[in-house]
mmCIF file as gemmi writes it, N, C-alpha and C atoms, coordinates in Angstrom:
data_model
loop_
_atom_site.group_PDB
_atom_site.id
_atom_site.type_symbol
_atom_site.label_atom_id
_atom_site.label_alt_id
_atom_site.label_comp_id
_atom_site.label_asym_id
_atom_site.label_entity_id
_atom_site.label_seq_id
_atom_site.pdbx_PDB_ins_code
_atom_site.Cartn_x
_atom_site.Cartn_y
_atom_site.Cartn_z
_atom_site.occupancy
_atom_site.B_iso_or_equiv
_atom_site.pdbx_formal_charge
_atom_site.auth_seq_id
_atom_site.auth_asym_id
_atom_site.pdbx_PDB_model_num
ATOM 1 N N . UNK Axp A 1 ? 106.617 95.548 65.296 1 0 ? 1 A 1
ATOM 2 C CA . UNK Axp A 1 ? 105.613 94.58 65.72 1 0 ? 1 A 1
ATOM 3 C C . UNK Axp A 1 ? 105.035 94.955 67.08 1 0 ? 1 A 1
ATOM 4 N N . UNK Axp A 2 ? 105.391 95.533 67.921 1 0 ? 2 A 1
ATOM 5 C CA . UNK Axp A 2 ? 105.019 95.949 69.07 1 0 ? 2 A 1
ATOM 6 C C . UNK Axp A 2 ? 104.171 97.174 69.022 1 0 ? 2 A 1
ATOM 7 N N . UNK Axp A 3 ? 104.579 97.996 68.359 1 0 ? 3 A 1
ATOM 8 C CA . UNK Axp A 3 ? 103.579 98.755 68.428 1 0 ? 3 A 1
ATOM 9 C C . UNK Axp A 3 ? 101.852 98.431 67.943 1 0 ? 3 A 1
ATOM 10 N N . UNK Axp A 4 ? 101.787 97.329 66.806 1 0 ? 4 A 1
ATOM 11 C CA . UNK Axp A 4 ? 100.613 96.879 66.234 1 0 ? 4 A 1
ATOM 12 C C . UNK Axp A 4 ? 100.002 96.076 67.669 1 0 ? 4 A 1
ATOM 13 N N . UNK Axp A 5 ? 101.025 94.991 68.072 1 0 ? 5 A 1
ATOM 14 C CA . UNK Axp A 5 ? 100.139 94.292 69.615 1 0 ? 5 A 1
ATOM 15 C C . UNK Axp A 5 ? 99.794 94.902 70.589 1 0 ? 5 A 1
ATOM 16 N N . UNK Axp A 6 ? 100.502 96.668 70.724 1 0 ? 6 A 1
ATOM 17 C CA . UNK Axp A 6 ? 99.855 97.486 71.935 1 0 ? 6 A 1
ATOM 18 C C . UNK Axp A 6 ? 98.839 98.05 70.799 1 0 ? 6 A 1
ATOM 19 N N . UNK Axp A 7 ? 97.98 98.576 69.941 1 0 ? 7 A 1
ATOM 20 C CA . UNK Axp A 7 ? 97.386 99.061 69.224 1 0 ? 7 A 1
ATOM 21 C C . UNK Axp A 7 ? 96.284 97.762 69.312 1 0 ? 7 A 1
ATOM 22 N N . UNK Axp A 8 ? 96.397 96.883 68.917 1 0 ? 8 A 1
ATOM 23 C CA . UNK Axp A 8 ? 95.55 95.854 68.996 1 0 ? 8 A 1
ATOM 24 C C . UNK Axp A 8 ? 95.081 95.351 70.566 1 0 ? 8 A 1
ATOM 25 N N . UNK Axp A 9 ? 96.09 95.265 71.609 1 0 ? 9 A 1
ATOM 26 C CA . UNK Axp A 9 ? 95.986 95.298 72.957 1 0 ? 9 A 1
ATOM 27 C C . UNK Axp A 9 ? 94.759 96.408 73.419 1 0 ? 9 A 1
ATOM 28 N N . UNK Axp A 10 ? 94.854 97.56 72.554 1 0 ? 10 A 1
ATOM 29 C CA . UNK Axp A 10 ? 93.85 98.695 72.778 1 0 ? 10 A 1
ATOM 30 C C . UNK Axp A 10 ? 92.631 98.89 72.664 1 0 ? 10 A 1
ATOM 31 N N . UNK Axp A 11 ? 92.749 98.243 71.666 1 0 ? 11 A 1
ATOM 32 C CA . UNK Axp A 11 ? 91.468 97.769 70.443 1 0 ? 11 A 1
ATOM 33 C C . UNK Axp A 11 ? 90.408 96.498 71.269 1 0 ? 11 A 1
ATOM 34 N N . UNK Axp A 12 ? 91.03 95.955 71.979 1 0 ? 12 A 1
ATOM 35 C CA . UNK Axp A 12 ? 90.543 94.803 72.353 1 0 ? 12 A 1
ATOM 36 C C . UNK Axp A 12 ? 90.066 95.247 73.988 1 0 ? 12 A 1
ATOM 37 N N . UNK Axp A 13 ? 91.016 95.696 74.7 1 0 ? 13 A 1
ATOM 38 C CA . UNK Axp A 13 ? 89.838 97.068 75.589 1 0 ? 13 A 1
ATOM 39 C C . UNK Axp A 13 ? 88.799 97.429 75.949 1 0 ? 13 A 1
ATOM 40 N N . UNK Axp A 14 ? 88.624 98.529 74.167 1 0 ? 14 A 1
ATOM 41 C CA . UNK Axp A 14 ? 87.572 99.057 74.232 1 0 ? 14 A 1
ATOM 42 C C . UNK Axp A 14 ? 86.613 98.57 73.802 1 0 ? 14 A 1
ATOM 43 N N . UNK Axp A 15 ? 86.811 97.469 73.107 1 0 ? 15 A 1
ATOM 44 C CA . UNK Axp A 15 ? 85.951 96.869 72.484 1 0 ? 15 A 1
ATOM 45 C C . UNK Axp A 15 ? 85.013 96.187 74.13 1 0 ? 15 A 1
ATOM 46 N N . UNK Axp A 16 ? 86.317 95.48 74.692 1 0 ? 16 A 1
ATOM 47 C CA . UNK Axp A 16 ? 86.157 94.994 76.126 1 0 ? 16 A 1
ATOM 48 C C . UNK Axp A 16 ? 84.751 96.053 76.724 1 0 ? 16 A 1
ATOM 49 N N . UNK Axp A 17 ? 85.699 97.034 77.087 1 0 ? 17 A 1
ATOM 50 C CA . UNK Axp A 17 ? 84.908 98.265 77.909 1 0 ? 17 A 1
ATOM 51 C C . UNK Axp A 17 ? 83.294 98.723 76.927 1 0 ? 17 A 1
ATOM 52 N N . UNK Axp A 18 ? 83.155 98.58 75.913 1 0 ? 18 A 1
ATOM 53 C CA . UNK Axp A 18 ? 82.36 99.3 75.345 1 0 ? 18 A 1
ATOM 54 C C . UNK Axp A 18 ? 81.035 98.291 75.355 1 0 ? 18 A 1
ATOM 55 N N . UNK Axp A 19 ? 81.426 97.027 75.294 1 0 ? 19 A 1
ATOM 56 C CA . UNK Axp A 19 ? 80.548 95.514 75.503 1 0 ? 19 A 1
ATOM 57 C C . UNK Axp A 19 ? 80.038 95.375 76.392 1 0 ? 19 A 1
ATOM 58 N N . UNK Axp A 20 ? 80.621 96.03 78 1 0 ? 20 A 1
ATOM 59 C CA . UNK Axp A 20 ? 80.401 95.901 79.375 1 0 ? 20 A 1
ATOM 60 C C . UNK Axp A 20 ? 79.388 96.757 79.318 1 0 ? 20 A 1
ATOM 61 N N . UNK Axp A 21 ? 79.557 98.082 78.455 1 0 ? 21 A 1
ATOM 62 C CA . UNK Axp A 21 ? 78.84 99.071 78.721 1 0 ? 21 A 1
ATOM 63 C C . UNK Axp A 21 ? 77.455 99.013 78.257 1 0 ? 21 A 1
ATOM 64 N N . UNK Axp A 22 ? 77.062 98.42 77.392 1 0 ? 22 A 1
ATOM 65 C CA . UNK Axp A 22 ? 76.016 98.17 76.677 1 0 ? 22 A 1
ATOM 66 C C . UNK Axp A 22 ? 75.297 96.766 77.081 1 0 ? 22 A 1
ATOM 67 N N . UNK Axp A 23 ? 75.836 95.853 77.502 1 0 ? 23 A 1
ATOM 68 C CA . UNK Axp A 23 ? 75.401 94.412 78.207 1 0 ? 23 A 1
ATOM 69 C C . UNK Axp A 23 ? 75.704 94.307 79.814 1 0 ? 23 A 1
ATOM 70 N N . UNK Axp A 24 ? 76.21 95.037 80.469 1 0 ? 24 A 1
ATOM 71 C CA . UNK Axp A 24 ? 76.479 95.146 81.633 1 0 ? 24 A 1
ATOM 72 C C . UNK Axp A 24 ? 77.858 94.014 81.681 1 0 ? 24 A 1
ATOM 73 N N . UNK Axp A 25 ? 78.587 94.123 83.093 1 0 ? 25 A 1
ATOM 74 C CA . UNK Axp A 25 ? 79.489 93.331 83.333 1 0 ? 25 A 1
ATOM 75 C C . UNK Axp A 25 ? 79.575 91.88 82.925 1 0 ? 25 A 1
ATOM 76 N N . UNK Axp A 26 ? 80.494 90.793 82.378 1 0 ? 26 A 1
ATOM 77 C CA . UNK Axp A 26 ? 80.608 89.771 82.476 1 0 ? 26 A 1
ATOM 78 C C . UNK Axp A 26 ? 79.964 89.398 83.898 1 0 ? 26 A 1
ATOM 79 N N . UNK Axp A 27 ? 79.271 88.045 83.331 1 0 ? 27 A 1
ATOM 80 C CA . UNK Axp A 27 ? 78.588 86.865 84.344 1 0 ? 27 A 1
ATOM 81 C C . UNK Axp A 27 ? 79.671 86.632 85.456 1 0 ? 27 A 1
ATOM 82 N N . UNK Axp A 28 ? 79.682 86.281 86.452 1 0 ? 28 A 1
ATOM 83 C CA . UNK Axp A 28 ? 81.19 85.888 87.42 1 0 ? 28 A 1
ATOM 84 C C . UNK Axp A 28 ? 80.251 84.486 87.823 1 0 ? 28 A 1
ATOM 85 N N . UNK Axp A 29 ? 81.408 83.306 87.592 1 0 ? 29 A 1
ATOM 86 C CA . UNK Axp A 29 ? 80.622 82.024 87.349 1 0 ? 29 A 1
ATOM 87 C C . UNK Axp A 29 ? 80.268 82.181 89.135 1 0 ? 29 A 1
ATOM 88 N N . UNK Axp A 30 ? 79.098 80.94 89.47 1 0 ? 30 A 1
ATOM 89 C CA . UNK Axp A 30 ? 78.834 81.136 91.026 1 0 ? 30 A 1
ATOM 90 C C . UNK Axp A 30 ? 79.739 80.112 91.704 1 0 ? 30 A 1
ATOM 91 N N . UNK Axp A 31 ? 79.54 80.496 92.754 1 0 ? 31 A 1
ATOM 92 C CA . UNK Axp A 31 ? 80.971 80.093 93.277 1 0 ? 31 A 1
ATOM 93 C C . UNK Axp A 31 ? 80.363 78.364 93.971 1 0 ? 31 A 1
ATOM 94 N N . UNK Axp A 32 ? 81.344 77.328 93.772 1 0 ? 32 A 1
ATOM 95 C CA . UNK Axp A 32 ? 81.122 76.128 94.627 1 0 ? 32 A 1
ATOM 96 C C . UNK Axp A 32 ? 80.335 75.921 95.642 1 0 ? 32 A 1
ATOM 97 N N . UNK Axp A 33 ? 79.274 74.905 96.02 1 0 ? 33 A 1
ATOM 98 C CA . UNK Axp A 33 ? 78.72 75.042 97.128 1 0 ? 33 A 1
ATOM 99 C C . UNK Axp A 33 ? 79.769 74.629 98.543 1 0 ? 33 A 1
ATOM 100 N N . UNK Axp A 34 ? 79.313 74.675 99.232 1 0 ? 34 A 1
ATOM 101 C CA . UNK Axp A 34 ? 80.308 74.134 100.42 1 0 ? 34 A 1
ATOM 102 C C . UNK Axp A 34 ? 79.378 73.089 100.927 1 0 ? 34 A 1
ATOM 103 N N . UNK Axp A 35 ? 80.289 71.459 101.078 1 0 ? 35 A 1
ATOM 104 C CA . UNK Axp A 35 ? 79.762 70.617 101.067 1 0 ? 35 A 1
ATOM 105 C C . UNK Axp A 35 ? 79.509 70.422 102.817 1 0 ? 35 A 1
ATOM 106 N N . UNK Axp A 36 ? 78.052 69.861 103.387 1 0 ? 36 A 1
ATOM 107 C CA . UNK Axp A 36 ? 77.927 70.012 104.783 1 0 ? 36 A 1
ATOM 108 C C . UNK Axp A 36 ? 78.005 68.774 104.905 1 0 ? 36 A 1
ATOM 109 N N . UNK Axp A 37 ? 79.054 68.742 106.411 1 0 ? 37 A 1
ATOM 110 C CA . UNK Axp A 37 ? 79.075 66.881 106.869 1 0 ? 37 A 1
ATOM 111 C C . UNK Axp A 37 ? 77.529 66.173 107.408 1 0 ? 37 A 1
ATOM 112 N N . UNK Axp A 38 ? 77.292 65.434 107.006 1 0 ? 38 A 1
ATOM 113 C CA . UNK Axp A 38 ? 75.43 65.076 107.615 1 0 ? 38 A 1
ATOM 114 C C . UNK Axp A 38 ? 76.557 63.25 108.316 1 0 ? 38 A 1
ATOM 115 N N . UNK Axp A 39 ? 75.641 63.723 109.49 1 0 ? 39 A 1
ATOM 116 C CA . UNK Axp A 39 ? 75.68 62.433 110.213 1 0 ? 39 A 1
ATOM 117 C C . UNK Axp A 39 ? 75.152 61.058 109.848 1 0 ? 39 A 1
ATOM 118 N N . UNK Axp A 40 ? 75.36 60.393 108.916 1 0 ? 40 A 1
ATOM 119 C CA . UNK Axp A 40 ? 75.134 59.303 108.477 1 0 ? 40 A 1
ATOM 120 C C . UNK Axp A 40 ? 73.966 58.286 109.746 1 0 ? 40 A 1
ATOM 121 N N . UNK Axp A 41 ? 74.719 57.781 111.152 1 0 ? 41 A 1
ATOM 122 C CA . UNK Axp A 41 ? 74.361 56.809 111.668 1 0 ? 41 A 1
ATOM 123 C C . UNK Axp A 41 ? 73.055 57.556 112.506 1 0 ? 41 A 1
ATOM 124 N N . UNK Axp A 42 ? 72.747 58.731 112.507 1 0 ? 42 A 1
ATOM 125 C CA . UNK Axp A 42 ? 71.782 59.402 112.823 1 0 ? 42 A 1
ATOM 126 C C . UNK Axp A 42 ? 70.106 58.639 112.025 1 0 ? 42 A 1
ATOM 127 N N . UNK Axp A 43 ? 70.728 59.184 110.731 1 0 ? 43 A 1
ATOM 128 C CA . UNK Axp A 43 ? 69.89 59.063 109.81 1 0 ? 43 A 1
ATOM 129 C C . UNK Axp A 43 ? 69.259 57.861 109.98 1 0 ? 43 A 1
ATOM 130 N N . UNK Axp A 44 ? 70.068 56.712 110.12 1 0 ? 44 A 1
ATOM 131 C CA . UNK Axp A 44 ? 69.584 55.184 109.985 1 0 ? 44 A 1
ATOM 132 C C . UNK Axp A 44 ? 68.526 54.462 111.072 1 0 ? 44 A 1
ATOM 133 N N . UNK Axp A 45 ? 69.277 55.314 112.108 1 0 ? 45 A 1
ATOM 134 C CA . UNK Axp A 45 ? 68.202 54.593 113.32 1 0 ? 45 A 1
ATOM 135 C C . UNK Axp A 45 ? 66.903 55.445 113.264 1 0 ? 45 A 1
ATOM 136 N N . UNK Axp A 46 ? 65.798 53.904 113.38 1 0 ? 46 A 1
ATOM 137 C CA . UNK Axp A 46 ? 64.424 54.682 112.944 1 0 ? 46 A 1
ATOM 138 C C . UNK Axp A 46 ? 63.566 53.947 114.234 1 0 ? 46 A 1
Protein backbone atom coordinates (compact mmCIF):
# COMPACT_ATOMS: atom_id res chain seq x y z
CA UNK A 1 0.00 0.00 0.00
CA UNK A 2 2.71 2.44 0.35
CA UNK A 3 4.23 2.20 -2.48
CA UNK A 4 0.75 3.03 -4.56
CA UNK A 5 0.34 6.42 -1.98
CA UNK A 6 4.06 7.46 -2.86
CA UNK A 7 3.21 6.71 -6.69
CA UNK A 8 0.01 8.55 -6.36
CA UNK A 9 1.78 11.25 -3.97
CA UNK A 10 3.83 11.65 -7.40
CA UNK A 11 1.20 11.75 -9.65
CA UNK A 12 -0.42 14.47 -7.84
CA UNK A 13 2.92 16.68 -8.11
CA UNK A 14 3.18 16.67 -11.40
CA UNK A 15 0.05 17.02 -12.16
CA UNK A 16 0.54 19.98 -9.36
CA UNK A 17 3.77 21.24 -11.21
CA UNK A 18 2.54 20.78 -14.74
CA UNK A 19 -0.91 23.03 -13.91
CA UNK A 20 1.41 25.81 -12.48
CA UNK A 21 3.19 25.55 -15.59
CA UNK A 22 0.61 26.14 -18.04
CA UNK A 23 -1.76 28.59 -15.76
CA UNK A 24 0.94 30.17 -13.84
CA UNK A 25 1.20 29.89 -9.95
CA UNK A 26 -1.81 29.46 -7.62
CA UNK A 27 -3.70 32.85 -6.65
CA UNK A 28 -2.14 33.62 -2.89
CA UNK A 29 -5.44 34.91 -1.24
CA UNK A 30 -4.69 38.94 -0.37
CA UNK A 31 -3.75 39.43 2.73
CA UNK A 32 -6.17 41.31 5.58
CA UNK A 33 -6.38 44.94 5.59
CA UNK A 34 -4.93 46.50 8.69
CA UNK A 35 -7.55 48.21 10.50
CA UNK A 36 -6.57 52.23 11.19
CA UNK A 37 -7.66 53.77 14.64
CA UNK A 38 -9.71 57.13 13.36
CA UNK A 39 -10.39 59.50 16.13
CA UNK A 40 -13.97 59.41 16.65
CA UNK A 41 -14.49 62.83 18.89
CA UNK A 42 -12.50 64.67 16.18
CA UNK A 43 -14.89 63.82 13.66
CA UNK A 44 -17.99 65.13 15.61
CA UNK A 45 -17.08 68.57 16.45
CA UNK A 46 -18.24 70.73 13.55
Amino acid sequence: MDYIENVLEKLKEWARKLIETLLGPEAEPEPEPIPIPVNERSRQRR
